[in-house]
KEZATI-67965 format. One line per 3 residues: number of its first residue (from 1); their letters; for each residue y, x, z of C-alpha. Coordinates in pm, 1 decimal. Each point is the difference from the previous one (the first is absolute). Layout:
! KEZATI-67965
NUM = a = Y:X:Z; ...
! end
This chain:
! KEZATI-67965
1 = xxx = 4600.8:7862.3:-4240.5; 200.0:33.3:-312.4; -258.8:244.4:-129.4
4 = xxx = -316.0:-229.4:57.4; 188.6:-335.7:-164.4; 48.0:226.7:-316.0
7 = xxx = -425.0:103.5:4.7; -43.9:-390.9:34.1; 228.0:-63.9:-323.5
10 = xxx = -154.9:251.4:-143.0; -346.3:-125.3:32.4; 108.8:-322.2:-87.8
13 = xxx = 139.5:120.1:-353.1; -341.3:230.1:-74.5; -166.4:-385.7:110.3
16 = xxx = 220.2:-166.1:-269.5; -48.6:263.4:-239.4; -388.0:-67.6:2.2
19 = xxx = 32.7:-331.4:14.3; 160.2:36.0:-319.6; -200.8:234.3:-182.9
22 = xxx = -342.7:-225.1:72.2; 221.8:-327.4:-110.4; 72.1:185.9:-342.3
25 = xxx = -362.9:131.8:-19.8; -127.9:-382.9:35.9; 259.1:-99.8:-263.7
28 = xxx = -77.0:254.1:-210.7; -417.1:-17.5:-25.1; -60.7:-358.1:107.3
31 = xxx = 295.2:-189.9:-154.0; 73.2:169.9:-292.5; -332.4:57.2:-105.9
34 = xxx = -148.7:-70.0:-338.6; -205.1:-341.5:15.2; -408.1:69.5:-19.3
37 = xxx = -162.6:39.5:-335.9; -264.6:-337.9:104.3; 371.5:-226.8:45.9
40 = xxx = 87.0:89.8:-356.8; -343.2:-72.3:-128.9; 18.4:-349.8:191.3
43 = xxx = 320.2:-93.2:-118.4; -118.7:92.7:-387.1; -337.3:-227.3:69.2
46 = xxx = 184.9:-285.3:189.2; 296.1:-18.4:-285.3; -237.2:11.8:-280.4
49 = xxx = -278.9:-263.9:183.6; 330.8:-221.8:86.2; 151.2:-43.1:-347.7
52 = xxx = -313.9:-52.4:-182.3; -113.4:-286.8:232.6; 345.9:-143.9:-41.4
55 = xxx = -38.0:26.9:-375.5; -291.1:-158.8:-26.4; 87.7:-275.8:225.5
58 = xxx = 378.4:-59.1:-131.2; 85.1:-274.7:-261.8; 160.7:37.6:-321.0
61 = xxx = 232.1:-291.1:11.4; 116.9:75.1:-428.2; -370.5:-13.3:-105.3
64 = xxx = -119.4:-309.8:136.9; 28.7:50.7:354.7; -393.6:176.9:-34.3
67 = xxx = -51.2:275.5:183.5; -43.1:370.6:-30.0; -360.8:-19.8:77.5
70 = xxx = -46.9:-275.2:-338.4; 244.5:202.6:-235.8; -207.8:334.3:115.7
73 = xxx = -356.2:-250.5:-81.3; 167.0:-127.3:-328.5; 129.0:347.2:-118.6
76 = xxx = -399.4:121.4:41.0; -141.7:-265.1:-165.7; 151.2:-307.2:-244.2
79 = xxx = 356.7:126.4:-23.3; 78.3:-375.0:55.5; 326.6:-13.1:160.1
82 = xxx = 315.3:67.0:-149.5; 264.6:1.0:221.4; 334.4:-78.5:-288.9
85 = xxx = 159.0:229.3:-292.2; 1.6:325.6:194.2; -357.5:-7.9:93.8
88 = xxx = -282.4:-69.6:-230.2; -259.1:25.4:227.9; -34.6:29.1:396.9
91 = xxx = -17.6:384.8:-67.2; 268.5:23.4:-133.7; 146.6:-165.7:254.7
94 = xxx = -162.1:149.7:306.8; 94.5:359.7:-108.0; 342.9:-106.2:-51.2
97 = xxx = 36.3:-167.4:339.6; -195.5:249.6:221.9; 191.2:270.2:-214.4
100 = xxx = 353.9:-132.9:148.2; -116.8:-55.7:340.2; -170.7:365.1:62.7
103 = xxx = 317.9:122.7:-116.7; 226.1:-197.7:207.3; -201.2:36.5:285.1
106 = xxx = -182.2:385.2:14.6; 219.4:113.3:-280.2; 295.1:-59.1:191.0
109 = xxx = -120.5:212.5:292.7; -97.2:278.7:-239.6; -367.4:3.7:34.4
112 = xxx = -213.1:52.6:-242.2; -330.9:-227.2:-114.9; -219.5:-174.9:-264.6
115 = xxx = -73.0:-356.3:-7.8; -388.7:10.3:-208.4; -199.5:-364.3:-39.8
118 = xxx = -314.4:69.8:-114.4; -373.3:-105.0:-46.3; -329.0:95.5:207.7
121 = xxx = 99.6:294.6:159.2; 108.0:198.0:-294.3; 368.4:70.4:-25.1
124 = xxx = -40.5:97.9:-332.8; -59.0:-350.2:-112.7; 310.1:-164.0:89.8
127 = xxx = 158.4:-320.2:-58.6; 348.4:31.7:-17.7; 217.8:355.6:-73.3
130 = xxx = 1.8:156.3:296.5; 340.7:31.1:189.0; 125.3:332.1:87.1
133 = xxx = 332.8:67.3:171.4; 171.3:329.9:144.0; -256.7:198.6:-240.5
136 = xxx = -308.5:-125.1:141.7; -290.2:128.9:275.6; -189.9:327.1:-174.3
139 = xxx = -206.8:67.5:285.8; 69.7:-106.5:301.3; -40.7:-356.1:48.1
142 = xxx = 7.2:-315.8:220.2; -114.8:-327.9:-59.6; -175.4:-330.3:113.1
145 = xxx = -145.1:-177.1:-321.8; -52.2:-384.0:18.8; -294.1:-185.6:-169.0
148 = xxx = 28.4:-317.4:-208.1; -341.0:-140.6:-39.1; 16.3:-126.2:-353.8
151 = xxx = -298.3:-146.6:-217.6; -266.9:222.0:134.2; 272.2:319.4:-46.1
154 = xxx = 210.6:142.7:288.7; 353.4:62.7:-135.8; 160.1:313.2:262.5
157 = xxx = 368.3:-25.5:90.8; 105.3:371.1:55.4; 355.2:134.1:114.3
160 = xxx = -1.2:364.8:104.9; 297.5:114.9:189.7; 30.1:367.6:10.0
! end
């Protein structure tokens, strides 16, 4: 009797023992893996298609309350607006402004980008500097540009998040 009650604790610890070796396999190759290549590309396109749209629909409340979408129209065309001493012009302003926030918002979580604003599909026609931070995107590169329909132009809103 004493003999068989040890065979049954014995099976039980070899049933334990496996239990535990699968658990730590599971852990191991389904929780700890690396996230898929196509999340990372998602999160690039839906951070760079989310702070453009809010840029072009936010209000600059120190330049007449106008929006980013006018200061982006004025900086292409009349260089109308001047928004105090600091800023001459709305370009001046808008690379200033965009500037800080990129860097308070992706700078601060170390990833690197470039904000470009430029004319009819040609990047190298820009409007304003382009913003670079954490050295830029040299090949690989992520973006969702937004179109201002402007005078019979198309101005592009580009961030790339890389």
């Amino acid at each position: 009797m004493k003999r068989k009650a040890q065979l049954e604790i014995m099976g039980l610890a070899i049933v334990v023992i496996l239990i535990s070796l699968i658990m730590l396999f599971v852990v191991r190759f389904v929780v700890l893996k690396e996230p898929k290549e196509y999340r990372k590309d998602y999160a690039e396109f839906d951070v760079s298609y989310s702070f453009v749209n809010t840029i072009i629909n936010t209000n600059a409340p120190d330049c007449f309350d106008l929006s980013f979408t006018e200061l982006f129209k004025d900086c292409e065309s009349s260089h109308i607006v001047n928004c105090g001493f600091s800023y001459p012009d709305s370009c001046d302003y808008i690379e200033d402004k965009v500037g800080d926030i990129l860097s308070q918002t992706l700078g601060m979580q170390s990833l690197n980008y470039e904000f470009i604003a430029y004319r009819n599909n040609n990047e190298s026609d820009t409007i304003i500097t382009p913003i670079i931070g954490g050295g830029g995107c040299p090949t690989y590169r992520k973006s969702a540009p937004q179109p201002i329909s402007y005078g019979g132009q198309i101005i592009l809103i580009n961030l790339y998040v890389c």
